[in-house]
C-alpha positions as a LaTeX table, in Angstrom:
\begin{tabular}{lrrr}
\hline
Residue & $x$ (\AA) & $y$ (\AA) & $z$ (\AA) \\
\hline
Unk1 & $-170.95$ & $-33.41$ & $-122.82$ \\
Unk2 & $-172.06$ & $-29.29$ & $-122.54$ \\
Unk3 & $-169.49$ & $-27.45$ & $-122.75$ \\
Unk4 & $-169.89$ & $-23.95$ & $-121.42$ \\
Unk5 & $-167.67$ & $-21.66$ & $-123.51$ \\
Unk6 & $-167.95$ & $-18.88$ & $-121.38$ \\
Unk7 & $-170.09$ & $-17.47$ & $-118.22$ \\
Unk8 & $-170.84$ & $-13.76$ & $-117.90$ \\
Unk9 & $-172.50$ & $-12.05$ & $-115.12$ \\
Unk10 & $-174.35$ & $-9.02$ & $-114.92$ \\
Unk11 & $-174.23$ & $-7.30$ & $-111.47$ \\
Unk12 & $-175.47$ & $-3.68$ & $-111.16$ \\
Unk13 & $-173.21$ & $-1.43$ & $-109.17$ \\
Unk14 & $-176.11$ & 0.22 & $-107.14$ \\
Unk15 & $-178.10$ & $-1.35$ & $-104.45$ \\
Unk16 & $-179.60$ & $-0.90$ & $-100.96$ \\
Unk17 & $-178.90$ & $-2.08$ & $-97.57$ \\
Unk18 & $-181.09$ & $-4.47$ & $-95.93$ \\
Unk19 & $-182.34$ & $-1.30$ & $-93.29$ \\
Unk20 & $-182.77$ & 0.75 & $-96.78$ \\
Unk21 & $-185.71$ & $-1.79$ & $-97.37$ \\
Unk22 & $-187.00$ & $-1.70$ & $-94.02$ \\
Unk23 & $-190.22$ & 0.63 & $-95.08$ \\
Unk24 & $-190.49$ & $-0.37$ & $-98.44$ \\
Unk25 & $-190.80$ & $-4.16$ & $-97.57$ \\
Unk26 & $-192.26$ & $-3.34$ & $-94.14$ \\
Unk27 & $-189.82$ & $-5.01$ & $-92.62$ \\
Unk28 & $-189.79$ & $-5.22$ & $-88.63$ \\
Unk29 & $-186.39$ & $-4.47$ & $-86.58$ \\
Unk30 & $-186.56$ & $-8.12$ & $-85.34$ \\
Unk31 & $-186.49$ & $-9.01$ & $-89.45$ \\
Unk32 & $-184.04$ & $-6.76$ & $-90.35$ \\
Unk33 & $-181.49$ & $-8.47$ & $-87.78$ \\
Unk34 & $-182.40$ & $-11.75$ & $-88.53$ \\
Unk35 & $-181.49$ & $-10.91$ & $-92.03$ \\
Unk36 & $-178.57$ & $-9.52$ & $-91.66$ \\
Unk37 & $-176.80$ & $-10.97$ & $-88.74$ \\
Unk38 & $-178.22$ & $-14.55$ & $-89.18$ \\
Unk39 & $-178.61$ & $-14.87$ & $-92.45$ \\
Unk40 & $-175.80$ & $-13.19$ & $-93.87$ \\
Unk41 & $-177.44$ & $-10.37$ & $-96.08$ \\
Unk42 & $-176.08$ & $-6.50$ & $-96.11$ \\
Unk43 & $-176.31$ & $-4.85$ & $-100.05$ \\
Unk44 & $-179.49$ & $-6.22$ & $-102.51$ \\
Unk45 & $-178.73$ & $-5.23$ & $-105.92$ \\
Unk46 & $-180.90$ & $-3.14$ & $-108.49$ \\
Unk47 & $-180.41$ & $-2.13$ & $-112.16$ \\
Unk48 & $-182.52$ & 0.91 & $-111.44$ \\
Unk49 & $-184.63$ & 2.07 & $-114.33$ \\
Unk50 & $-182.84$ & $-0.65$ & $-116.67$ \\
Unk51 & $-185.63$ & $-3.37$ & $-117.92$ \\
Unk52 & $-185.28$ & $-7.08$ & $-118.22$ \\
Unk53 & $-184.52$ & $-6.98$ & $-121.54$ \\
Unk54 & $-181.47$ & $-4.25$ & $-121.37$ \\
Unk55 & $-179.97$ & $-6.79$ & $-118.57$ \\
Unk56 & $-180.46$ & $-9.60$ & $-120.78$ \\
Unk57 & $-179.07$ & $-8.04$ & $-123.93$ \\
Unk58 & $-175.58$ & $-6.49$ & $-122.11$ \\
Unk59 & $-175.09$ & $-10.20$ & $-120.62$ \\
Unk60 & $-175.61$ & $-11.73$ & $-124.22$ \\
Unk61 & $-173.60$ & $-9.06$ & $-126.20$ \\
Unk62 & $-170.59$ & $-9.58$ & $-123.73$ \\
Unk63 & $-170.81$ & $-13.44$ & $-124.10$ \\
Unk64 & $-171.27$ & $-13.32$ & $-128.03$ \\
Unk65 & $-168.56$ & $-11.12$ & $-128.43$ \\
Unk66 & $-165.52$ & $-12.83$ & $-130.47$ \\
Unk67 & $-167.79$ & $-15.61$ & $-131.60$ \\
Unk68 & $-169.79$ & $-16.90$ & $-134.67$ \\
Unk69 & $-173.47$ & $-15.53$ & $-133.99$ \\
Unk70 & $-174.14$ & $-17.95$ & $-136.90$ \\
Unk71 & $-173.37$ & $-20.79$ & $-135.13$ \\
Unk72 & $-176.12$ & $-19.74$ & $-132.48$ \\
Unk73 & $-178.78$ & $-22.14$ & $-132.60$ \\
Unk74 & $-181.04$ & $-21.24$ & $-129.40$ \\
Unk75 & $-181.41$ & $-18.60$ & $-127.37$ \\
Unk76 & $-183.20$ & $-19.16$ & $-124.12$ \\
Unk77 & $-184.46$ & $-16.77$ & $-121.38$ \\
Unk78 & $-184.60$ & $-19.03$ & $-118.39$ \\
Unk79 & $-186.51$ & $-16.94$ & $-115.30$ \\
Unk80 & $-187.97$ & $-17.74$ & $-112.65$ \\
Unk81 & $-191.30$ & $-15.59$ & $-112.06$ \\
Unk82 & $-193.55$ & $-16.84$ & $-114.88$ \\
Unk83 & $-194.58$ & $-13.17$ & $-116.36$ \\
Unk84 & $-191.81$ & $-10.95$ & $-115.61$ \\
Unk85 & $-192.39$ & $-9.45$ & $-118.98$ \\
Unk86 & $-195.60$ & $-9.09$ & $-120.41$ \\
Unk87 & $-196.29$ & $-12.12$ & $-122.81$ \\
Unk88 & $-197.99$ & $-9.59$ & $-125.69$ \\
Unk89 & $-194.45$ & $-7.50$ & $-125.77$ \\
Unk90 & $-192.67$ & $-11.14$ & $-127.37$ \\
Unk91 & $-188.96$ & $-9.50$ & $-125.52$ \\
Unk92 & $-187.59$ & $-12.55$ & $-126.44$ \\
Unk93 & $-187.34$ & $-11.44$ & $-130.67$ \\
Unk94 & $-186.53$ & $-8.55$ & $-129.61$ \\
Unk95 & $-183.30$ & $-9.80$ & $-127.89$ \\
Unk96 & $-182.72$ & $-12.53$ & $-130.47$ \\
Unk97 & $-183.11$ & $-9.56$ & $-133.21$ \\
Unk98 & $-180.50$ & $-6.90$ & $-130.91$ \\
Unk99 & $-178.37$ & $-9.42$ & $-130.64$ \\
Unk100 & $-178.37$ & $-10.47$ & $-134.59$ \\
Unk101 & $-179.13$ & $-14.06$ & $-133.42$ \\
Unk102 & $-180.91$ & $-14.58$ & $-136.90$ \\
Unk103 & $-180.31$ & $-18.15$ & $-137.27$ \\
Unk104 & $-181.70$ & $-19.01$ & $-133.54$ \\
Unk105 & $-184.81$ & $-20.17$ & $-132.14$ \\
Unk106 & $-186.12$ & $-18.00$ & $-129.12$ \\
Unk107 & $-188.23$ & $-19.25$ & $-126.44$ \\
Unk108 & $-188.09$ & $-18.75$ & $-122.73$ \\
Unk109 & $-188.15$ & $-21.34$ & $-119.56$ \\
Unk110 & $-189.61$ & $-20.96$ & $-116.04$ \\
Unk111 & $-192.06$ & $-23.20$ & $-114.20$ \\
Unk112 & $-188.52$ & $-24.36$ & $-112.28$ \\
Unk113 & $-188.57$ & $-21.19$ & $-110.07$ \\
Unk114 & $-184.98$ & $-20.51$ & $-108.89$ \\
Unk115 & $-183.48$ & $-23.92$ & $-110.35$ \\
Unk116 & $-184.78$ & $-22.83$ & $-113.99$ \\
Unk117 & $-181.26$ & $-21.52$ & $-114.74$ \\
Unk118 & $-179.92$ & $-24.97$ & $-113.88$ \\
Unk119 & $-182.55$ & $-26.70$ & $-115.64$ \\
Unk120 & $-181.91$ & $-24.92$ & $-118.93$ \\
Unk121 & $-178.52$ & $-26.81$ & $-119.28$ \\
Unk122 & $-180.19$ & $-30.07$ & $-119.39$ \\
Unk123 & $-182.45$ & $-28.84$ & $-122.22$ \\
Unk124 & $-180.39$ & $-27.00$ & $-123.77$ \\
Unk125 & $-177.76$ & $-29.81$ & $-124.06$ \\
Unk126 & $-180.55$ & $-32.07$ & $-125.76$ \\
Unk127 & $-181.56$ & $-29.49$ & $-128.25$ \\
Unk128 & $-178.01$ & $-29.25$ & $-129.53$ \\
Unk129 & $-177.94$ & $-33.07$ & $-130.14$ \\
Unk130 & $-180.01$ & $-32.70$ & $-133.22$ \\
Unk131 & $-177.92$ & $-29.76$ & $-134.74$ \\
Unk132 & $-174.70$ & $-29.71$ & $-136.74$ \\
Unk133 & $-171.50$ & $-29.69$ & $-135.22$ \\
Unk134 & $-170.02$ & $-26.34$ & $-134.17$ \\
Unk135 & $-173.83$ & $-25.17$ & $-132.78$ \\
Unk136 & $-174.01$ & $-22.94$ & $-129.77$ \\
Unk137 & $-176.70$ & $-22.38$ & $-127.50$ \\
Unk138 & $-176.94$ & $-18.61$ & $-125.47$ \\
Unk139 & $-178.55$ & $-18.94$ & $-122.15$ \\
Unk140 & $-179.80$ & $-16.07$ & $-120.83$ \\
Unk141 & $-180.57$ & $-16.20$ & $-117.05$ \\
Unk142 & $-182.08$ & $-13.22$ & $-115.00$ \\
Unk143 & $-184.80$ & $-10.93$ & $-114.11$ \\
Unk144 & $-186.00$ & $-7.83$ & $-111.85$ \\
Unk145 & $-187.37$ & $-7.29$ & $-109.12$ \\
Unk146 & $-190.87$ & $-5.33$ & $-109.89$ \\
Unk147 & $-192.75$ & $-5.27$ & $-106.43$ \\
Unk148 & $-192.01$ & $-6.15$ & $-102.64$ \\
Unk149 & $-194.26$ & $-9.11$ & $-103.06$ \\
Unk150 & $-191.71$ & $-10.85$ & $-105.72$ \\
Unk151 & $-188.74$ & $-9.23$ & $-103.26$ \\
Unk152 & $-189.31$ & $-10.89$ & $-99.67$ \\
Unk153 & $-190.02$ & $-14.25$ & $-99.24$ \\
Unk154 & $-190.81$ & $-14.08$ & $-95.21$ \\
Unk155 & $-188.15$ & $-15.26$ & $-92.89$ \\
Unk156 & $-186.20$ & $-16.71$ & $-95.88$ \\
Unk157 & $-184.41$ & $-14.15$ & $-98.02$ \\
Unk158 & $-184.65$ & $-10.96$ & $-99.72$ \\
Unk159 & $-183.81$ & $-10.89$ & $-103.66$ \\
Unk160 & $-181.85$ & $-8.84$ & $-106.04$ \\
Unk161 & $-181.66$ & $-7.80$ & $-109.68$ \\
Unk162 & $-178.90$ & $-9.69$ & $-111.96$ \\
Unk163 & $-178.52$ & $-11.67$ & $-114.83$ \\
Unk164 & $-175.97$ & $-14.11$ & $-116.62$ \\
Unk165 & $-175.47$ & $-15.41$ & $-120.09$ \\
Unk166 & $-174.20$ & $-18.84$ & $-120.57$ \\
Unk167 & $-172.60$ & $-19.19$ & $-124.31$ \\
Unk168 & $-172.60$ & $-23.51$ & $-124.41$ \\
Unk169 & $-171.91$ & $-26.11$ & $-127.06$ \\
Unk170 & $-171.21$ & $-29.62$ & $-126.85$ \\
Unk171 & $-167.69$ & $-29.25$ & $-127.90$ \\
Unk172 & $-164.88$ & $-26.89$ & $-128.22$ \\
Unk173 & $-163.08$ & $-24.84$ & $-124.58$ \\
Unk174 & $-164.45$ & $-23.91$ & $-121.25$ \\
Unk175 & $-166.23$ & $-25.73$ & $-118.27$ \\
Unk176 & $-167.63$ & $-29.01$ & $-119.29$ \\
Unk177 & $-171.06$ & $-30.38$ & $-117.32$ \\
Unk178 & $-169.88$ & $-33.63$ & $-115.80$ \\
Unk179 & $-172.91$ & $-34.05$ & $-114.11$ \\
Unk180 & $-176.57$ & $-32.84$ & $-113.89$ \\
Unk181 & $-179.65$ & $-33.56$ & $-111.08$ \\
Unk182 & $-183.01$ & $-32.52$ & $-111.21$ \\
Unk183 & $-185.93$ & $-32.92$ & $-108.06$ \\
Unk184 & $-189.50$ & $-32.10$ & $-107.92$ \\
Unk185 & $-191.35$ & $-32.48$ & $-104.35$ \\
Unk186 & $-194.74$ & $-32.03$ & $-105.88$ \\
Unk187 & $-196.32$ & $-31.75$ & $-102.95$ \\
Unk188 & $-195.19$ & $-27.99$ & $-102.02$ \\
Unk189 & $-196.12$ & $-27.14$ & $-105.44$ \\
Unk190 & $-198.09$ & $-24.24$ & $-103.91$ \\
Unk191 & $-195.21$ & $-22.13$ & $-102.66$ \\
Unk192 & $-196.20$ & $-19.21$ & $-101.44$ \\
Unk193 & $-200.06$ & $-20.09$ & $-100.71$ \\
Unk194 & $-198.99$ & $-23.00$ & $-98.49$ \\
Unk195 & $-200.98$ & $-23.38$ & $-95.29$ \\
Unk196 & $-198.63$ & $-23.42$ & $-91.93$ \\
Unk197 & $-198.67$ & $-27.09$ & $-91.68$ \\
Unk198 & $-197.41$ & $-27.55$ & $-95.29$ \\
Unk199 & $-194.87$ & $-24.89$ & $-94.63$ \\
Unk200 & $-193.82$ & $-26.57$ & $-91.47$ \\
Unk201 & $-193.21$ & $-29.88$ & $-93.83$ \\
Unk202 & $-191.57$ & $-27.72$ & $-96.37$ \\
Unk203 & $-189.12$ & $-26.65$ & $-94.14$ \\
Unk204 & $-188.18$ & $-29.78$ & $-92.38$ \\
Unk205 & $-187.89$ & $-31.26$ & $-96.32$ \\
Unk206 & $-185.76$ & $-28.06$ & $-97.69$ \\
Unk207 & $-182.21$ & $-29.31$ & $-96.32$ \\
Unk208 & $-182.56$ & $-32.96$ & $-96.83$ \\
Unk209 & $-183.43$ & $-32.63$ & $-100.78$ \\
Unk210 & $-180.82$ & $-29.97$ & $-101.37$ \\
Unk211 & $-178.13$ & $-32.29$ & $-99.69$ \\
Unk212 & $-180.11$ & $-35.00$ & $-101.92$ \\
Unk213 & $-180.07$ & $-33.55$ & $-105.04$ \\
Unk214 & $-176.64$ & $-32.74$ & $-104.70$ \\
Unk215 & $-175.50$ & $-35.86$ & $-104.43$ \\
Unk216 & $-177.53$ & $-37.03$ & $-107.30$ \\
Unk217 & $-175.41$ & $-34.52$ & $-109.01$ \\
Unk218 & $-171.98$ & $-35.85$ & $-108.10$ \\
Unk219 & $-173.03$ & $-39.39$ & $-108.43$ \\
Unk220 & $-174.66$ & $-38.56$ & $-111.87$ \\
Unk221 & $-170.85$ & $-37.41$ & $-112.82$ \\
Unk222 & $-169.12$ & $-40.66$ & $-111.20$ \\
Unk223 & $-167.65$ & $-38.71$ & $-108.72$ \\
Unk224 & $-167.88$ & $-38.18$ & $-104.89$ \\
Unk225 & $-168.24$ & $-35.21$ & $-102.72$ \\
Unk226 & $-164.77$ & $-35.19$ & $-102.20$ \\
Unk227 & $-163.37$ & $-34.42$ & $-105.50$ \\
Unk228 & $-165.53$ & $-31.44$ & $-105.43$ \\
Unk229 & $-163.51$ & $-28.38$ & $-104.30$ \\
Unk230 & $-165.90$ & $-25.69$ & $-104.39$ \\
Unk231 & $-170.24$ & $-25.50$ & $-104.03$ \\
Unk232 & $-171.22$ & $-22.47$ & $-106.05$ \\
Unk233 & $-175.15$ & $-21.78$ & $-104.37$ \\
Unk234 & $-177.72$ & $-19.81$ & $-104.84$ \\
Unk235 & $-177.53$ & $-16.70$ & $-102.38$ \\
Unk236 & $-180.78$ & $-17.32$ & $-100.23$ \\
Unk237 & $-178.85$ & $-17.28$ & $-96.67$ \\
Unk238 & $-175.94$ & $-18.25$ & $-95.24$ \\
Unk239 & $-178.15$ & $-20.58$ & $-92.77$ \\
Unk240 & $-179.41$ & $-22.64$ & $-95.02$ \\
Unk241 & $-176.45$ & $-23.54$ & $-96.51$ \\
Unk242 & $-174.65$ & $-24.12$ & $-93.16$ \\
Unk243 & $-177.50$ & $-26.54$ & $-92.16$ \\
Unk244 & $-176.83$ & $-28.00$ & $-95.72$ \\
Unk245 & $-172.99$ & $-28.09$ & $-94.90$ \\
Unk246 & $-173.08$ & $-29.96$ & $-91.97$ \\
Unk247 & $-175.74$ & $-32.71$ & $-93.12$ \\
Unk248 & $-173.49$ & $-33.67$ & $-96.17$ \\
Unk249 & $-170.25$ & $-33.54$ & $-94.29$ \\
Unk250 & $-168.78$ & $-30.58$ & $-96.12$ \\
Unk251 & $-166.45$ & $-27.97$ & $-94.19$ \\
Unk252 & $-168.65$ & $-24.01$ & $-94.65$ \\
Unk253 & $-165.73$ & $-23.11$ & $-96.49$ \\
Unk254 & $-165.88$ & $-25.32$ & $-99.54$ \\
Unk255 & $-169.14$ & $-23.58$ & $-100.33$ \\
Unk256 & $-168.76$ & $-20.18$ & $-101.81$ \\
Unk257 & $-170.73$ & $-17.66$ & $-99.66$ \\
Unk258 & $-169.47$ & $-14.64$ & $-100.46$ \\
Unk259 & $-171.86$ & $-13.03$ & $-102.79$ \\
Unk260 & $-174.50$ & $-13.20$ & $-100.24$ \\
Unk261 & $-173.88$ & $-10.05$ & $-98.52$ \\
Unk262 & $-173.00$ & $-8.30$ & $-101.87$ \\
Unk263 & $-175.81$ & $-9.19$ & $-103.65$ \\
Unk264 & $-178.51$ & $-10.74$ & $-101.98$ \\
Unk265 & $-180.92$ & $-13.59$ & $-103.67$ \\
Unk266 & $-180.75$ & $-12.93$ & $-107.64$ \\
Unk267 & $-183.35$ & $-16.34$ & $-108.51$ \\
Unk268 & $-181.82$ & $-18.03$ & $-111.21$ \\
Unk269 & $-178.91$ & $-16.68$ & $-112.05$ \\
Unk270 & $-176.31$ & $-16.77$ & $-108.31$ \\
Unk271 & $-175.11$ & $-20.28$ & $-109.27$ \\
Unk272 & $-173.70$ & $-18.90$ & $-112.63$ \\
Unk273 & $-172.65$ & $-15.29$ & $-110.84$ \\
Unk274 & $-171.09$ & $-17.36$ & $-108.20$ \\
Unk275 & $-168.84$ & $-19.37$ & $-110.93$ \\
Unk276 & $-167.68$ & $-16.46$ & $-112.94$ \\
Unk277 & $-166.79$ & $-14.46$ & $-109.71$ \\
Unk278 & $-165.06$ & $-17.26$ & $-107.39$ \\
Unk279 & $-163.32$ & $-17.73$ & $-111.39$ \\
Unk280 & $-162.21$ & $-13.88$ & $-111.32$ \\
Unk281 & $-161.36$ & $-13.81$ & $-107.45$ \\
Unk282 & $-159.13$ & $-17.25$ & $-107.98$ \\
Unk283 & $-161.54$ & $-19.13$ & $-105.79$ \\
Unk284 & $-161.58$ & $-21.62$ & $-108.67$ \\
Unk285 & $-158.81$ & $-22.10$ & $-110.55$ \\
Unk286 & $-158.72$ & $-24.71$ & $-114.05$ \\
Unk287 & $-159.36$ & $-28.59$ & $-113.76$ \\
Unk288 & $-161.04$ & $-28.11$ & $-110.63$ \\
Unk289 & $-164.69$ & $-29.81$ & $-109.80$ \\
Unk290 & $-167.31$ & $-27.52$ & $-108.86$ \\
Unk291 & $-171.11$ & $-28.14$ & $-107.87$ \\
Unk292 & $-173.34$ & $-25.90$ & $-109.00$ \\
Unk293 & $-176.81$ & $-26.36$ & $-106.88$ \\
Unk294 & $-179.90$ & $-23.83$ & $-106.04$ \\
Unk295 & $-183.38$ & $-24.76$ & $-104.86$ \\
Unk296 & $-186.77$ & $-22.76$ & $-105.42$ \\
Unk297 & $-190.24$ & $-22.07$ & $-104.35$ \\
Unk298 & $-192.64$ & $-24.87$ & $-105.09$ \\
Unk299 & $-190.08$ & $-27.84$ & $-104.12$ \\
Unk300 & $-187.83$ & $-27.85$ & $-106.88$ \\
Unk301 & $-183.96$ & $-28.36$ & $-106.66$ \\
Unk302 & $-181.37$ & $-28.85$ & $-108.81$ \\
Unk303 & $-177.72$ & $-29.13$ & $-109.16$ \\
Unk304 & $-174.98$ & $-29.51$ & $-111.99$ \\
Unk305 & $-171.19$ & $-30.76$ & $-111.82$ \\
Unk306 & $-168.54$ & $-28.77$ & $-113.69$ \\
Unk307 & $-165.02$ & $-29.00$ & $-114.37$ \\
Unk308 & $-163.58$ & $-25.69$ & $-114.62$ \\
Unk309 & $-161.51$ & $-25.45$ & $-118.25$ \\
Unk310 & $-158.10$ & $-23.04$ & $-119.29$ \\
Unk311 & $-159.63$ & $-20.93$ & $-122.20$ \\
Unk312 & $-163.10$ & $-19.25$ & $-121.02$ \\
Unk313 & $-162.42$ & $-15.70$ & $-122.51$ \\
\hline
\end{tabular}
């Protein structure tokens, strides 16, 4: 099973109300309430001048620290906007060479959208089949936010800048991945160029295959909904997940909304945020089941079981 040795989050101190954005994403009043008193968002994040790549690296050199960078097999960016760094500037040797990763293979992931950090698990827990013993894997998950266009997705969210770096192996302490669910609804594949009628069946289809993939999830670790004790989500709104709530059964407060106001939508990386701070705030405390789950643009969703270990320093 992955093991994930420890989870570190990277969450800028600055960041702007949702009325700071009002001109900037031409945002109407009527918008600005419904994002903030129905959907639950007040501060969106930003790392300010920082790039991708210094996010990236402070994640990676926090959740390296006090280990074997020998023992680090892979290194994966795992995004969710497909060129969020230019493809001729190869960032991802120039992280794996900062970090002195020289015994890893770099590459990055995205095609997933906002379930790419997810995703990475399940690929990154095959890769580490074929190597020897001891081999660690460094996930890096995160990105920022470089134009309004890739910052409001209409009547659905607004999105942040964060990142997190996931240090995994398929032994030794931390949270070990009981379970893991992956689901494509092909037919949405075009996201944001969807005609209104597609939207319309996007929408109606959004709750039912998060509440579906979920339990994939749980069933995929031979458990049921009610051993879990906390959903860690992805930050979109707090609507969405209490239509999600109430189709599987589960009370609002079993899922962990908290970050939503602070932070806003970060893509890939809120389910991992969300797990190191409910860890920090005791919202999760060791041996308990968590469910990790986030959805994205184009109809993909994904979710992954953990069992919260005693060492994760």
């Amino acid at each position: 099973m992955l093991r994930l040795r420890k989870i570190v989050p990277f969450v800028p101190e600055d960041s702007f109300t949702v009325p700071d954005l009002r001109d900037p994403l031409d945002l109407s009043a009527k918008e600005v309430r419904l994002f903030t008193r129905f959907f639950g968002l007040d501060r969106i994040t930003t790392v300010g001048p920082l790039s991708v790549v210094d996010i990236l690296l402070a994640a990676g050199e926090e959740a390296l620290g006090g280990t074997d960078r020998s023992l680090v097999r892979y290194v994966v960016h795992a995004h969710t906007v497909q060129h969020i760094v230019p493809p001729y500037l190869r960032h991802m040797d120039t992280v794996r060479e900062k970090l002195g990763l020289d015994d890893a293979r770099a590459f990055t992931m995205a095609h997933q959208s906002c379930v790419t950090g997810l995703y990475a698990l399940k690929t990154v827990e095959a890769l580490l089949r074929d190597e020897p013993p001891g081999s660690t894997a460094l996930i890096l998950i995160g990105e920022k936010v470089v134009s309004s266009v890739m910052q409001h997705i209409p009547n659905t969210t607004i999105l942040g800048d964060a990142a997190a770096a996931a240090l995994v192996s398929l032994d030794g302490p931390g949270d070990t991945v009981l379970g893991l669910a992956q689901r494509t609804l092909g037919q949405f594949h075009a996201a944001g160029d969807m005609t209104p009628e597609q939207q319309g069946r996007y929408h109606e289809s959004y709750v039912p295959a998060l509440a579906a993939v979920m339990r994939d999830a749980v069933q995929d670790a031979g458990i049921t909904l009610d051993d879990v004790s906390l959903v860690l989500p992805h930050n979109v709104n707090r609507f969405s997940w209490s239509e999600t709530a109430r189709l599987l059964g589960l009370p609002l407060t079993r899922i962990y909304l908290e970050n939503i106001p602070r932070m806003g939508h970060c893509f890939s990386a809120d389910p991992f945020v969300n797990l190191a701070t409910a860890r920090a705030e005791g919202a999760t405390t060791p041996g308990d089941t968590v469910l990790l789950a986030s959805a994205g643009q184009g109809g993909t969703f994904a979710a992954a079981v953990v069992r919260t270990g005693e060492d994760h320093g």
